[in-house]
N, C-alpha and C positions, 0 to 999 in steps of 0.2 A: 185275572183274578178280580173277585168282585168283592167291596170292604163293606160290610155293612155296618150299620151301629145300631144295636141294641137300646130302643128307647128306654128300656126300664132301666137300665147300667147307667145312661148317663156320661157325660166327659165327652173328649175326642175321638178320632178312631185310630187304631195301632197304625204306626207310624210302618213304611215299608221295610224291608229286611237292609239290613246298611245306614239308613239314611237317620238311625233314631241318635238324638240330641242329648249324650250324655252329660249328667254333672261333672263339671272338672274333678279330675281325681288325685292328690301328689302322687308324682311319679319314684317311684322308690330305686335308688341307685342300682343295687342288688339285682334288684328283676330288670332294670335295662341291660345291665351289666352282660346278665346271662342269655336274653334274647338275642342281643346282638352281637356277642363278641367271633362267637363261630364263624357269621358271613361274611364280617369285616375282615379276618382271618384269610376265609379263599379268595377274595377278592384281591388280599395284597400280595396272598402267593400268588397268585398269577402271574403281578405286578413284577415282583421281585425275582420268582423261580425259586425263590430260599423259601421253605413253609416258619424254619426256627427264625428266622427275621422276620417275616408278617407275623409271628407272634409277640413280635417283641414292638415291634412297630406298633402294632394295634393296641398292644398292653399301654405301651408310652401315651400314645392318645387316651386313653380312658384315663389314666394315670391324670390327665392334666385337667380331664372334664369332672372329675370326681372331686379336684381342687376347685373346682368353679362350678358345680351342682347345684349352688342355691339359684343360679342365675340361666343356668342350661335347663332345669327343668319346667322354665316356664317356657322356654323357646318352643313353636310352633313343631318343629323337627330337629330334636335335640343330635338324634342320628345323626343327619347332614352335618353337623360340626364337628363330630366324632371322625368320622369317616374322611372331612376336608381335613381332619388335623393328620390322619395316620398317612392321608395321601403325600400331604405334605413332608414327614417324616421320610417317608417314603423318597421322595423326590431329592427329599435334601440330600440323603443318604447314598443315593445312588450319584448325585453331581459330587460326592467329595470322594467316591469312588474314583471317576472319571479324572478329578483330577487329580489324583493320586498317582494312576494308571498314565495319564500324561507326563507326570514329573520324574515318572521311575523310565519310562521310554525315552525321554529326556540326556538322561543318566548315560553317560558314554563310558565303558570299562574300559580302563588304562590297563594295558598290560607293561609291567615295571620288569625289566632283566633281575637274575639274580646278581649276589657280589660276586663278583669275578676274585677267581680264586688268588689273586695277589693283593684284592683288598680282602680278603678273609685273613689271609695271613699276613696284614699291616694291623689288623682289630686284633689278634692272638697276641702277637707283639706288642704291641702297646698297651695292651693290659696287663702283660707281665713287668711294667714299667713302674717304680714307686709312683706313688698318686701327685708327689709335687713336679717329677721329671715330665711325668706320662702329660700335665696339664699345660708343661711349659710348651713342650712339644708340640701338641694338640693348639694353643693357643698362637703361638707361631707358624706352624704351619699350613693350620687347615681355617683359622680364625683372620690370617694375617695381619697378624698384631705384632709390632716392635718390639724390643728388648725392654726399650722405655716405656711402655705402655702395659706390657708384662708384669714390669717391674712395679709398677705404678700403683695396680690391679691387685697383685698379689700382696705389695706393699712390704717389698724387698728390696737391699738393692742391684741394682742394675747386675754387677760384678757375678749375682747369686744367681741369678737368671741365665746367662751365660754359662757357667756352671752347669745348671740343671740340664739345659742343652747340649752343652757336651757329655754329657753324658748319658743322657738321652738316646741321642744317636749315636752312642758308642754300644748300649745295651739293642739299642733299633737293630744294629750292622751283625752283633751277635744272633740274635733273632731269625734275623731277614737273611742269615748267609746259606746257603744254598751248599751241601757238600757235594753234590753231582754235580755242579758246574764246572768245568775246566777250565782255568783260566790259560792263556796263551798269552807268549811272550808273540810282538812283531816285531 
């Protein structure tokens, strides 16, 4: 192609197709917004394999360039920080996956027996026990705590305590008594 110029025109000659030397223009958030949010988008689906997370990934980055626009749009390639931030989002996202996925693999299931059917029928019993017997009981027995100590706690005396346990396990024995069982004389 051959450029001629026009003596009577005057000036330069047109500059090549690509190469001409615009005036700086502000860059209007809006119109970056929408140029680019689409490709940043398939780029992090890829990324991810989720399309609704590189959308939200990509939103977040813009989200945080749109707070810092007066300074990103003089940047030479505003994009590039755009794109390094959603990658990063990206990145991050995916490592607290990972260790997420580590801590639950982690995680060893305890298998616990059930109650064994003579402590279901010690819990049935003992709940049918007044609440000061059923405590003294339970505090003695399963706590093992002393009469004085009992008594101490509850802030009775000692005498009362006793009491409560005898009769405690005199309603327990009613409870817990078994009428199939046979008893035998040896």
């Amino acid at each position: 192609m051959v450029v001629t110029r026009d003596e009577g025109v005057g000036g330069r000659p047109p500059d090549w197709p690509g190469t001409a030397v615009l005036p700086p223009t502000k860059l209007v958030f809006d119109d970056f917004y929408h140029a680019h949010f689409r490709g940043l988008v398939v780029q992090l689906t890829a990324y991810t394999g989720d399309r609704g997370q590189a959308q939200d990934l990509v939103q977040e980055a813009f989200c945080r360039a749109y707070t810092r626009w007066d300074r990103l749009a003089g940047y030479e390639d505003p994009l590039a920080w755009v794109r390094r931030v959603a990658w990063n989002l990206g990145h991050n996202r995916w490592r607290r996956l990972r260790t997420a996925q580590s801590w639950l693999l982690r995680q060893r299931e305890t298998h616990v027996a059930g109650p064994s059917p003579d402590r279901v029928a010690v819990d049935a019993a003992l709940a049918k026990l007044p609440p000061k017997q059923r405590r003294a009981v339970i505090l003695h027995y399963l706590a093992d705590l002393t009469v004085a100590e009992i008594a101490d706690q509850e802030r009775v005396a000692e005498g009362t305590v006793k009491s409560w346990l005898h009769r405690g396990r005199a309603a327990l024995a009613t409870h817990l008594h078994d009428p199939n069982e046979e008893v035998r004389d040896v």
